[in-house]
MDAnalysis code that builds the backbone (N, CA, C; Angstrom):
import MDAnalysis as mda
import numpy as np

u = mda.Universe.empty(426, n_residues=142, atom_resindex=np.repeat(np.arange(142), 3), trajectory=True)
u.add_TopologyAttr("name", ["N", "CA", "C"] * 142)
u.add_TopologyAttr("resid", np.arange(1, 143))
u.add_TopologyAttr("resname", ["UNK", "UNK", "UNK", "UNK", "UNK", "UNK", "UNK", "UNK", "UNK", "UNK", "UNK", "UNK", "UNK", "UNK", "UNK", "UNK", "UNK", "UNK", "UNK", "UNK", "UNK", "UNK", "UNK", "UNK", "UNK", "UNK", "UNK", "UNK", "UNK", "UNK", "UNK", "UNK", "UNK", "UNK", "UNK", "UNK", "UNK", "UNK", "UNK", "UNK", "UNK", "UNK", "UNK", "UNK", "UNK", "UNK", "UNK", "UNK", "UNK", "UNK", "UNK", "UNK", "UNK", "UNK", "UNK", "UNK", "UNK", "UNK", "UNK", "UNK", "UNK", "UNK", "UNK", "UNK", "UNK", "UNK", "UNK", "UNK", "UNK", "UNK", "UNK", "UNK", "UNK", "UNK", "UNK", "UNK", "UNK", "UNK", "UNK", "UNK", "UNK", "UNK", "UNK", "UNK", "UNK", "UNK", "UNK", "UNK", "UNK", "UNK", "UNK", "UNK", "UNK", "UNK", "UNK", "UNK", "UNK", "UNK", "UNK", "UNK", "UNK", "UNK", "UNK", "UNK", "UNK", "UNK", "UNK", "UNK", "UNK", "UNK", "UNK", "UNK", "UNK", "UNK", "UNK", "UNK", "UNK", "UNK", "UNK", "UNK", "UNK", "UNK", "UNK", "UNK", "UNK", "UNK", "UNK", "UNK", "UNK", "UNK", "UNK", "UNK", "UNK", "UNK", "UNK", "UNK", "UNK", "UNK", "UNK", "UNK", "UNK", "UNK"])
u.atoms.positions = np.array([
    [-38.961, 87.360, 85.058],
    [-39.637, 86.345, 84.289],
    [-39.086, 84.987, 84.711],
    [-40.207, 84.071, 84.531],
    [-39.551, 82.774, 85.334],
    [-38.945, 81.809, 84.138],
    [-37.887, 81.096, 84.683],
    [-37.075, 80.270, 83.426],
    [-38.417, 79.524, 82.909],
    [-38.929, 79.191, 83.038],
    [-40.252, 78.408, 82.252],
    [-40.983, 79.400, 80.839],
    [-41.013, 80.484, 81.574],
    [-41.794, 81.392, 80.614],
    [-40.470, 81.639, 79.723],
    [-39.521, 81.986, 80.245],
    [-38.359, 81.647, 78.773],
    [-37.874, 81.231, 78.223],
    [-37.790, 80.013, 78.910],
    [-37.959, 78.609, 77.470],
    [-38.839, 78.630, 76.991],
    [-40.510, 78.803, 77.287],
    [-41.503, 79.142, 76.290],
    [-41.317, 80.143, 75.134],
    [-40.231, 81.537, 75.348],
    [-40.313, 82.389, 74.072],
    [-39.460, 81.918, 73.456],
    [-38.561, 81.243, 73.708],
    [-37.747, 80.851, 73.157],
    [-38.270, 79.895, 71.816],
    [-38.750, 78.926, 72.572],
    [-39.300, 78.244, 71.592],
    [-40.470, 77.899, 70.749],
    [-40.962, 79.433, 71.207],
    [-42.506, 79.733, 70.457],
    [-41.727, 80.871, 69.597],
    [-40.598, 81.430, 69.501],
    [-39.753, 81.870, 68.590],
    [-39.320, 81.645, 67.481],
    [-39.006, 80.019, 67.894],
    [-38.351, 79.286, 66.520],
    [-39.407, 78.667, 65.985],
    [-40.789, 78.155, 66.626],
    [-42.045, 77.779, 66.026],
    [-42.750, 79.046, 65.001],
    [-42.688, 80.330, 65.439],
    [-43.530, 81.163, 64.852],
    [-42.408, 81.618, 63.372],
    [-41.120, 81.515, 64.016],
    [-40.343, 82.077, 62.525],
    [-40.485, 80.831, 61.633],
    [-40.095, 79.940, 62.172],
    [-40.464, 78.496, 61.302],
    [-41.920, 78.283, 60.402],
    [-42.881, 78.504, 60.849],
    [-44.318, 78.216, 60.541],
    [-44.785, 79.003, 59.625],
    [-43.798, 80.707, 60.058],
    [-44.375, 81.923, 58.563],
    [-43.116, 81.430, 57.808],
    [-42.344, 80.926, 57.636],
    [-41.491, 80.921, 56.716],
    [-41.662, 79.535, 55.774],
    [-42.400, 78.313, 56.349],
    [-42.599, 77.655, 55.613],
    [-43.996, 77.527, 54.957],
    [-44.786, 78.482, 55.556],
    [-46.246, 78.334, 54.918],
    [-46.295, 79.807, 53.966],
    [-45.110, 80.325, 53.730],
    [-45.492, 81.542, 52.712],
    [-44.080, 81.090, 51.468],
    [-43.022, 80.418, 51.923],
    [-42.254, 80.180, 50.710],
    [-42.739, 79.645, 49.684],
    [-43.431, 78.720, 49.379],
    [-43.896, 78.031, 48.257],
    [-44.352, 79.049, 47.521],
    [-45.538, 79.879, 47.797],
    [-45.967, 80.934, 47.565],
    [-45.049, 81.821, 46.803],
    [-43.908, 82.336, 47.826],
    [-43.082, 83.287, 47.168],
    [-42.119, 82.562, 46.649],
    [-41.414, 81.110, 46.295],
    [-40.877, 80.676, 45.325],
    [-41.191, 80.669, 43.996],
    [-42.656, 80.435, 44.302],
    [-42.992, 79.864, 42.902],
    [-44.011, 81.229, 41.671],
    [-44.001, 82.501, 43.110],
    [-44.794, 83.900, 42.756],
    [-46.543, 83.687, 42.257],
    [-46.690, 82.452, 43.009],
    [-48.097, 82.545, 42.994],
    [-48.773, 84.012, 43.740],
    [-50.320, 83.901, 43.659],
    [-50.482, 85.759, 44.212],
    [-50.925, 85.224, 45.554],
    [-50.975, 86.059, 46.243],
    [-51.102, 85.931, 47.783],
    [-52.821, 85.443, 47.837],
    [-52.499, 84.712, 48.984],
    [-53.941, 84.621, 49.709],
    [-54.555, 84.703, 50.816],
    [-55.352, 84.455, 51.336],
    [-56.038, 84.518, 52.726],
    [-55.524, 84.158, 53.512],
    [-54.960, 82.772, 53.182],
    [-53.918, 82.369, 54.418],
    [-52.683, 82.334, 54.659],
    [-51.700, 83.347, 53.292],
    [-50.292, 83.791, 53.363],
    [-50.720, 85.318, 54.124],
    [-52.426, 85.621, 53.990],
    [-52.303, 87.388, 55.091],
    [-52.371, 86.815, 56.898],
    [-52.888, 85.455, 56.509],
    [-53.048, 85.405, 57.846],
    [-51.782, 85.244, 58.425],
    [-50.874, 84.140, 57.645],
    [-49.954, 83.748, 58.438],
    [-48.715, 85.236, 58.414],
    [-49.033, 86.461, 57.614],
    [-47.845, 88.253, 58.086],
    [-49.084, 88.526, 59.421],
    [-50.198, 88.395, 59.725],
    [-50.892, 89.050, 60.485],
    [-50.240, 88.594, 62.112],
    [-50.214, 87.009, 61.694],
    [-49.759, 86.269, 63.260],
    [-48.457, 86.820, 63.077],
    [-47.522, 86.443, 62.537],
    [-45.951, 86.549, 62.527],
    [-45.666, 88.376, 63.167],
    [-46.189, 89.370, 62.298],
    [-46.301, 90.749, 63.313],
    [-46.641, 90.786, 64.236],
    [-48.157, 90.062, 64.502],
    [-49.017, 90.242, 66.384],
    [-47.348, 89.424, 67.023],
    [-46.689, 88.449, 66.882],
    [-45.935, 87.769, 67.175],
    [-44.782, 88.452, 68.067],
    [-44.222, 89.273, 66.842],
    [-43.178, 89.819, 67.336],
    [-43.515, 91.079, 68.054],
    [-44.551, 91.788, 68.091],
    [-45.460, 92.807, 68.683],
    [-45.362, 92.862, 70.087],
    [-45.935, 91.539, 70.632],
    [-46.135, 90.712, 71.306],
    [-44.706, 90.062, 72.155],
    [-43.660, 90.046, 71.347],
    [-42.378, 89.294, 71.783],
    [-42.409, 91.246, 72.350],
    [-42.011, 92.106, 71.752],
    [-41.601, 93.215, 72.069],
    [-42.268, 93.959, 73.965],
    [-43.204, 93.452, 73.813],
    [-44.036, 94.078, 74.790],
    [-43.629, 93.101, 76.066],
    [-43.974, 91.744, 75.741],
    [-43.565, 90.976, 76.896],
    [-42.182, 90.557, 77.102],
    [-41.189, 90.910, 76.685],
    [-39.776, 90.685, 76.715],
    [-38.920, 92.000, 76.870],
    [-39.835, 93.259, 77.525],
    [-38.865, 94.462, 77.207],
    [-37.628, 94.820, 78.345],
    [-38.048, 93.335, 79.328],
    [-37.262, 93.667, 80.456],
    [-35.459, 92.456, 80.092],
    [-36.067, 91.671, 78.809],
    [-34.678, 90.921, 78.964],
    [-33.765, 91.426, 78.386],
    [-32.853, 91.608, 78.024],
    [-32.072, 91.994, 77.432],
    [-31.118, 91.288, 76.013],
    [-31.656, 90.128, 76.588],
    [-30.955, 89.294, 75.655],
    [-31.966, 89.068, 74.145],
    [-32.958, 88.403, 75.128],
    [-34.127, 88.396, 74.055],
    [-34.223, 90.131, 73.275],
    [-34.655, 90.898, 73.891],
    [-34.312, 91.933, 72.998],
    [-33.135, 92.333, 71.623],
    [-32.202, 91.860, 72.310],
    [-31.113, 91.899, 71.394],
    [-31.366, 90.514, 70.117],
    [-31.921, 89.718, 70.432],
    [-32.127, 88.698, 69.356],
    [-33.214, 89.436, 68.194],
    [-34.272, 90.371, 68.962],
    [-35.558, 90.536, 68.403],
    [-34.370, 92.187, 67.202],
    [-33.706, 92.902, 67.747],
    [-32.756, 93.938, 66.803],
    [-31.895, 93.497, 66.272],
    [-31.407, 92.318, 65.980],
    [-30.512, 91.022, 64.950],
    [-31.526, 90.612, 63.800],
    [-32.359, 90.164, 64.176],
    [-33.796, 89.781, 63.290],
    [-34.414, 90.954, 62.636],
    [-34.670, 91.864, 63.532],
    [-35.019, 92.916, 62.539],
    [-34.275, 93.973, 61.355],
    [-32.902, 93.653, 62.013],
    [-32.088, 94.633, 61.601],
    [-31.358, 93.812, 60.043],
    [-31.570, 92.698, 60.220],
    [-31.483, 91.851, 59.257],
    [-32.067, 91.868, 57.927],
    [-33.876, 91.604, 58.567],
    [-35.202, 91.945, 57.767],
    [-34.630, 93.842, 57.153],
    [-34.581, 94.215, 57.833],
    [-34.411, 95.710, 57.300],
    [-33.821, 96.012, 56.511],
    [-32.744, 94.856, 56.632],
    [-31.043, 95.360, 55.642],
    [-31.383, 94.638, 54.044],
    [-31.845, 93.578, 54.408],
    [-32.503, 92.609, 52.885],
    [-33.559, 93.774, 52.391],
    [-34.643, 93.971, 52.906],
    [-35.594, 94.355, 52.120],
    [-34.829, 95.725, 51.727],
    [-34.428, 96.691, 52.253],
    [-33.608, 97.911, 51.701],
    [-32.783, 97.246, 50.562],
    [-32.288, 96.643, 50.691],
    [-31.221, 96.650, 49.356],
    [-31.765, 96.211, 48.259],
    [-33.184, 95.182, 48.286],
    [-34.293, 94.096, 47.359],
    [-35.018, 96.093, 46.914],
    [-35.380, 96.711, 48.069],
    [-36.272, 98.219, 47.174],
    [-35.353, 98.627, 46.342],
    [-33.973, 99.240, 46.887],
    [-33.097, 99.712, 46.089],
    [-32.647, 99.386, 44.714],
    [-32.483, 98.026, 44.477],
    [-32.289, 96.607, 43.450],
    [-33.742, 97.277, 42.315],
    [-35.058, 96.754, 43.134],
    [-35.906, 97.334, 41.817],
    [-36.608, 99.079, 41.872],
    [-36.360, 99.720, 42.356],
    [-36.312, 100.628, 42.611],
    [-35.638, 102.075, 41.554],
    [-34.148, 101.216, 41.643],
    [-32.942, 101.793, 40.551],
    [-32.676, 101.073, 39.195],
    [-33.898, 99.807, 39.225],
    [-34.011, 99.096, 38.062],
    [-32.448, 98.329, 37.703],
    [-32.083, 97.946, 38.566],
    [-31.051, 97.209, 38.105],
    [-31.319, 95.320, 38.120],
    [-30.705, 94.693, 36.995],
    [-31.398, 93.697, 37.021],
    [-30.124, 92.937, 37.335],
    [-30.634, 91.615, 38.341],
    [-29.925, 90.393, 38.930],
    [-30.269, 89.088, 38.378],
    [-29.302, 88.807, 38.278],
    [-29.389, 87.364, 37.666],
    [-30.029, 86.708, 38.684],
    [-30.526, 85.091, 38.659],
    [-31.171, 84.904, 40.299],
    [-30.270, 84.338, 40.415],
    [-29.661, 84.049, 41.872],
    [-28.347, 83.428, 42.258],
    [-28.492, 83.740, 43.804],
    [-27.511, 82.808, 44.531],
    [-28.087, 82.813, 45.906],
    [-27.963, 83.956, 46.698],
    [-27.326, 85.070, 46.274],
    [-27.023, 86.797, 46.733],
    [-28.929, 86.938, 46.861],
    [-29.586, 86.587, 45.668],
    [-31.049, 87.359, 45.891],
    [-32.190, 86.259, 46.322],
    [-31.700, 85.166, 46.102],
    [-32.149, 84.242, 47.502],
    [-32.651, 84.720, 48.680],
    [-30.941, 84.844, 48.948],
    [-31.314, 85.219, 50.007],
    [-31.642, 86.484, 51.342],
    [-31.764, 87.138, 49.922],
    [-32.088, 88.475, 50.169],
    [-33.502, 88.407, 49.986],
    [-34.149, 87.378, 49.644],
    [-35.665, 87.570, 49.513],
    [-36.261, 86.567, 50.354],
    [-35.472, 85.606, 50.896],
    [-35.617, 84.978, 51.841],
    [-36.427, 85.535, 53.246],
    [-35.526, 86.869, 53.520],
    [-35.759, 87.368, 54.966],
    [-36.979, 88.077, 54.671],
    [-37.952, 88.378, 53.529],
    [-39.241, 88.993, 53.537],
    [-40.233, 88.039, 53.401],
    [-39.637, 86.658, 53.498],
    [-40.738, 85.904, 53.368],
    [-42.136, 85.761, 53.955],
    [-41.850, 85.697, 55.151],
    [-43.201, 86.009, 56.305],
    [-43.642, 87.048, 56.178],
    [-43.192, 88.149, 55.395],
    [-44.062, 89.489, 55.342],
    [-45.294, 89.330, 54.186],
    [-44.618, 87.970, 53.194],
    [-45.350, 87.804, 52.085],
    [-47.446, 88.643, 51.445],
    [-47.455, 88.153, 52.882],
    [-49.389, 88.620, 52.862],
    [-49.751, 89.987, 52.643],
    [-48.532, 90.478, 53.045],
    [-48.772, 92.139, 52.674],
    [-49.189, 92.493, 51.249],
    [-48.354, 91.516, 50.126],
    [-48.272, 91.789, 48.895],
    [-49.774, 91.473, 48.520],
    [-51.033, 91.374, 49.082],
    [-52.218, 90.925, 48.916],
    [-52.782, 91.928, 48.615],
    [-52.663, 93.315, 49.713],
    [-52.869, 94.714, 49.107],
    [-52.372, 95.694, 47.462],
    [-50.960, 94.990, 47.371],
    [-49.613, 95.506, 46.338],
    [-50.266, 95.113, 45.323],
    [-49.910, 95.642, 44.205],
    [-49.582, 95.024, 42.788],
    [-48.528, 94.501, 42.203],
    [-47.459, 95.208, 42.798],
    [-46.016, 95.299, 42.556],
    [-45.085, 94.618, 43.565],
    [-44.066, 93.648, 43.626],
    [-43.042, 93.943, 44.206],
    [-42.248, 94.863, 44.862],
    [-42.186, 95.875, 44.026],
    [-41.547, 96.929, 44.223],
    [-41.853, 97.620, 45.489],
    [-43.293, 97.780, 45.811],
    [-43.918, 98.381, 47.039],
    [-44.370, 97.560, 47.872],
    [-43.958, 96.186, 47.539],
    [-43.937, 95.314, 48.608],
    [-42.935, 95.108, 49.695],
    [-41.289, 95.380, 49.069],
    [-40.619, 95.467, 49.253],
    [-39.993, 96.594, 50.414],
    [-40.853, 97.349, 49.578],
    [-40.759, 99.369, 50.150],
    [-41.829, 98.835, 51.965],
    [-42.783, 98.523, 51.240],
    [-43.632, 98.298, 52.846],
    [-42.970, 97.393, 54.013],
    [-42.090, 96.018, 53.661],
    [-41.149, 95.013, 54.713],
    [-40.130, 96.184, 55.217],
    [-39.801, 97.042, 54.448],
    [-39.039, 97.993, 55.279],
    [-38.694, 98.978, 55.910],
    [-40.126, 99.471, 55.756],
    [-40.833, 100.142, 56.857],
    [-41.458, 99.549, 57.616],
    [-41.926, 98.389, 57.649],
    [-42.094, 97.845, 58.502],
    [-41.207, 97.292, 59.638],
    [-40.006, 96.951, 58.724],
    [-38.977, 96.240, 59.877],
    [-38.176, 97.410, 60.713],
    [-37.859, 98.376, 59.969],
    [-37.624, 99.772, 60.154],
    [-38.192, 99.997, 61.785],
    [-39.560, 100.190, 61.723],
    [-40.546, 100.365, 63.138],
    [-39.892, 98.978, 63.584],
    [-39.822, 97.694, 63.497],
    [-39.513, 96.978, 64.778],
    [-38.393, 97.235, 64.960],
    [-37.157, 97.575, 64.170],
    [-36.261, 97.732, 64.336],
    [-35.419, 98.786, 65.279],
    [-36.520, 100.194, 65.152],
    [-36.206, 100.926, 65.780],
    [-37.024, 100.760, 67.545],
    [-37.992, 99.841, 67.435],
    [-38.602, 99.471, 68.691],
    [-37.716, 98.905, 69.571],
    [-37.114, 97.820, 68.959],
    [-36.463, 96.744, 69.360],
    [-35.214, 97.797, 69.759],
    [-34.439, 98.292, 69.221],
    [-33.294, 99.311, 69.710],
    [-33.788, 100.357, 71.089],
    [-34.901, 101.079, 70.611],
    [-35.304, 101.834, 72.113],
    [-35.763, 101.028, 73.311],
    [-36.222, 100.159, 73.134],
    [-36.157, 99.458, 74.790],
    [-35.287, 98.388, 74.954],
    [-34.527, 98.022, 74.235],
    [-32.883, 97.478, 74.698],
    [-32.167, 98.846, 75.506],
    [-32.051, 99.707, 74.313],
    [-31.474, 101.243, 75.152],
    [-31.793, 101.467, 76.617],
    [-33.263, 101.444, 76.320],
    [-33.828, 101.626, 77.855],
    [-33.826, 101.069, 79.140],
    [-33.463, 99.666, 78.398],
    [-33.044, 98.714, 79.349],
    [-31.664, 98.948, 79.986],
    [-30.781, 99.239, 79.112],
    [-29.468, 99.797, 80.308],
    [-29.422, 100.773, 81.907],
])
């Protein structure tokens, strides 16, 4: 890949995490219900990283950024299912901040949901699959 095209993911990286994270927080700060254009902006942010996965399976580095990010997303939303799940209640404080932080861009999903609860359950199966994507062709890459 030529250094041009990787300064491009690079910084169509920090544009695409930037862009779902500030056009779905308001949304999920304030628990308004999802809309058309918090599904659009989980639809791009997945094709995104989909997309990062497929055309980046030869770097190694970038790979390893894309199983940091996911493994991240994975670890928040598991512990946010577990949290309402086992019904234990949290005060809000910046522990669940920012633990709800990292599902932000998944937000549009909850358009299908009723609940939190299986909103929660779905970011981590979802991140789960990139997560485990992102690990098998780093692997593969050795």
């Amino acid at each position: 890949m030529k250094k041009s095209q990787k300064i491009l993911w690079v910084f169509g990286t920090i544009l695409v995490v930037i862009a779902a994270y500030t056009i779905n927080l308001f949304d999920v700060s304030m628990g308004n219900p999802t809309t058309v254009y918090n599904v659009l902006t989980t639809l791009c942010y997945i094709a995104f990283w989909a997309l990062y996965l497929v055309f980046n399976k030869t770097g190694r580095k970038r790979l390893t950024f894309s199983c940091v990010v996911a493994a991240i997303t994975f670890i928040c939303s598991t512990v946010i299912t577990y949290i309402n799940f086992a019904g234990i209640v949290l005060r809000p404080g910046n522990f669940v901040l920012l633990l709800t932080f990292f599902s932000t861009p998944f937000y549009g999903i909850r358009f299908l949901l009723q609940s939190f609860k299986w909103f929660n359950a779905v970011v981590s199966v979802l991140s789960g699959i990139w997560l485990g994507g992102s690990v098998y062709l780093r692997k593969r890459r050795k």
